[in-house]
C-alpha positions in Angstrom: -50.3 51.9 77.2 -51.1 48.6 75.8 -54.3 48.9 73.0 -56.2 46.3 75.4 -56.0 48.4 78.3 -57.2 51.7 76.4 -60.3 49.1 75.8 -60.5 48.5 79.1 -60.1 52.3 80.8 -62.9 53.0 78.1 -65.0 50.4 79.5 -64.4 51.5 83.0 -65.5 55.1 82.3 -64.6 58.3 84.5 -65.0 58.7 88.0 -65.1 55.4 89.1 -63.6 53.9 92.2 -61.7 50.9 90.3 -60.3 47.8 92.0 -57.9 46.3 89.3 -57.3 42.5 89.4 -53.4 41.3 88.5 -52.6 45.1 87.9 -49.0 44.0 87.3 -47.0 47.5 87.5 -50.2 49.6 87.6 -50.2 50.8 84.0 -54.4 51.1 84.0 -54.4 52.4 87.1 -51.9 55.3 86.4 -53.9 56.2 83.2 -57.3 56.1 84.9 -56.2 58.4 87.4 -54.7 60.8 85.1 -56.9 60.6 82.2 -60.3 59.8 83.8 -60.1 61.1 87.3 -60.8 57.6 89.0 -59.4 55.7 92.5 -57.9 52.6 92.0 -56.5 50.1 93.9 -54.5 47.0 92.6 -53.8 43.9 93.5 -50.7 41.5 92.5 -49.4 38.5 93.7 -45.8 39.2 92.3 -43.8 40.9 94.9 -41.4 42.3 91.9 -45.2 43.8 90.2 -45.4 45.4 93.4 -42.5 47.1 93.5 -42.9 48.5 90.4 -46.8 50.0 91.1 -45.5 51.1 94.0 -42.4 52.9 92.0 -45.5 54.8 89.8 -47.4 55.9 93.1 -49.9 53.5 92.6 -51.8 51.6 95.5 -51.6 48.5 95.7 -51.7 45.2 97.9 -50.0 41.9 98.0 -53.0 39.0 97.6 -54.0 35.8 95.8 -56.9 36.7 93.4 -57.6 33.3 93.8 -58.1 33.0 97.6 -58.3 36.3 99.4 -60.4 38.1 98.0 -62.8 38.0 101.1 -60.8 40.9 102.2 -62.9 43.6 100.8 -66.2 44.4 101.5 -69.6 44.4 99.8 -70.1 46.4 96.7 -66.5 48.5 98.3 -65.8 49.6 94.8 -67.5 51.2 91.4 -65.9 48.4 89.2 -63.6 45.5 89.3 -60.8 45.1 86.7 -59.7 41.6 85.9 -57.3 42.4 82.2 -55.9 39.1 81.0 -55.8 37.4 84.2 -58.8 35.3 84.1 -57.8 32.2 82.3 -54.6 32.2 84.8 -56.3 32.1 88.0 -58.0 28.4 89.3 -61.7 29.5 90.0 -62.4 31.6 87.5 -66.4 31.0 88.0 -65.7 31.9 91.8 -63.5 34.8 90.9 -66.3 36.6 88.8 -68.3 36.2 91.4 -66.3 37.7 93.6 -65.9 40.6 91.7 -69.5 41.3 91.2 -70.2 41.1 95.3 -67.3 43.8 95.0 -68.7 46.2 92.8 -71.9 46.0 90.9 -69.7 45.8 87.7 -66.9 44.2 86.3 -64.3 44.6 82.8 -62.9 41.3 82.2 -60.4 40.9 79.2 -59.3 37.7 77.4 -57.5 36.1 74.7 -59.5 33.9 72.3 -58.0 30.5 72.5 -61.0 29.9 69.4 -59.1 32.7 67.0 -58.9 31.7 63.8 -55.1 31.7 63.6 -54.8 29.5 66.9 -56.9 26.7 65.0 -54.8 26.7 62.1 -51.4 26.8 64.0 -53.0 23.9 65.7 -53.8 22.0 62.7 -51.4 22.6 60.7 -48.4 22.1 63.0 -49.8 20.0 66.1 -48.4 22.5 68.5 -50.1 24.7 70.7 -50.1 28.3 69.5 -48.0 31.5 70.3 -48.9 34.9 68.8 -49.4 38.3 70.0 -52.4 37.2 72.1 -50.7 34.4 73.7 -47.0 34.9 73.5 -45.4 32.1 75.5 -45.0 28.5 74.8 -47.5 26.3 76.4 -44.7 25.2 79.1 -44.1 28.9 80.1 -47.7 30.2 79.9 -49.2 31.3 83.4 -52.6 30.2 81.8 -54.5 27.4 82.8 -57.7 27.6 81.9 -58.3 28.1 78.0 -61.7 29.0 76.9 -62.9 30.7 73.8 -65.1 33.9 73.6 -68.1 31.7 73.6 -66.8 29.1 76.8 -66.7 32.7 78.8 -69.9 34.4 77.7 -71.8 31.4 78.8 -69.9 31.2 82.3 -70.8 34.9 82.7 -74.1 34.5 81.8 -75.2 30.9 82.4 -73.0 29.6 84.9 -72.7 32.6 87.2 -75.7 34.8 86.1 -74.6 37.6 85.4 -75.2 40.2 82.1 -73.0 40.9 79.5 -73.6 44.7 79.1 -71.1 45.7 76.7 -68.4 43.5 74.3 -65.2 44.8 72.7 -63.9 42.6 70.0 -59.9 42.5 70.1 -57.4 42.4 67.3 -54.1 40.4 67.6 -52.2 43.7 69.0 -55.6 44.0 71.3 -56.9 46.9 69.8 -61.1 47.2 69.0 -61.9 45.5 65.7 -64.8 45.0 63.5 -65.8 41.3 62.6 -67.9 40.3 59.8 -69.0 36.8 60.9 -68.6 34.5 63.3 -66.8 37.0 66.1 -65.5 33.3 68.2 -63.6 32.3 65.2 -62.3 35.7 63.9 -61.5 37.8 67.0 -58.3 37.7 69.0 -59.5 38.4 72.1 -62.0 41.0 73.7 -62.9 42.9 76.9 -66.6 42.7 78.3 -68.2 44.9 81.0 -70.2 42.6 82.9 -72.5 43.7 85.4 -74.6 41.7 88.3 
């Protein structure tokens, strides 16, 4: 399983009845089930994604994060997984909202677009950066929206209102890391649980 996602399934903690975001081919939701005893649902957009949560015996459904959301009820799940899929979808202050009238609480990971290395990539050869945490070119990327760690703490918390209960820094190969200084410019990425 990716590091990130071991991040994440710690986050999400045991038991839980998990609603995972862009699950892609269900890799969380596989390990949460086995490892932590929780119910998960996912959600993909990509019909090939589908097929291949489906191949692992995970549930999932066919939606737009983006748009159809209003298909599940209030507070319908423990927690809401949204693992590097925020900064592709086009509401992402709508989105967290959404997923806090899901479930009280919500793990939201992200790439720093603020990382140390992206700067000086940027600088030093004018081209927008690819590295472990962002691995396609700018023209292949499915992300649209590039924030850094400190753009999405103050949408969480400012914009939308909600609390930042817990904060994972992220190395390049998204595993935990500790930073001595400024986390915005030294991090990679991280994973937050947020909760309403």
């Amino acid at each position: 399983m990716r590091p990130d996602l071991k991040v994440v399934a710690d986050l999400v903690g045991r038991d839980k009845r998990v609603l995972d975001l862009g699950c892609a081919d269900g890799e969380l939701l596989v390990n949460l089930h086995h490892q932590r005893g929780c119910d998960g649902l996912g959600v993909d957009v990509d019909p090939d994604q589908v097929v291949r949560a489906i191949a692992r015996g995970v549930s999932i459904i066919e939606l737009d994060i983006d748009d159809q959301l209003d298909e599940f009820s209030d507070q319908s799940f423990d927690v809401v997984v949204l693992s590097q899929t925020l900064q592709a979808t086009r509401h992402p202050a709508s989105l967290l909202r959404q997923m806090m009238r899901i479930a009280g609480a919500g793990v939201v990971s992200v790439p720093n677009f603020a990382w140390w290395r992206h700067r000086f990539g940027l600088l030093t050869t004018g081209r927008m950066p690819v590295s472990p945490a962002l691995p396609l070119t700018w023209f292949d990327t499915p992300n649209i929206h590039l924030s850094s760690l400190t753009d999405l703490e103050a949408l969480i918390t400012t914009e939308c209102g909600f609390t930042v209960d817990q904060r994972v820094l992220l190395d390049s190969a998204g595993s935990p890391t500790r930073v001595r200084g400024p986390y915005n410019l030294l991090a990679a990425g991280a994973a937050y649980l947020i909760k309403a």
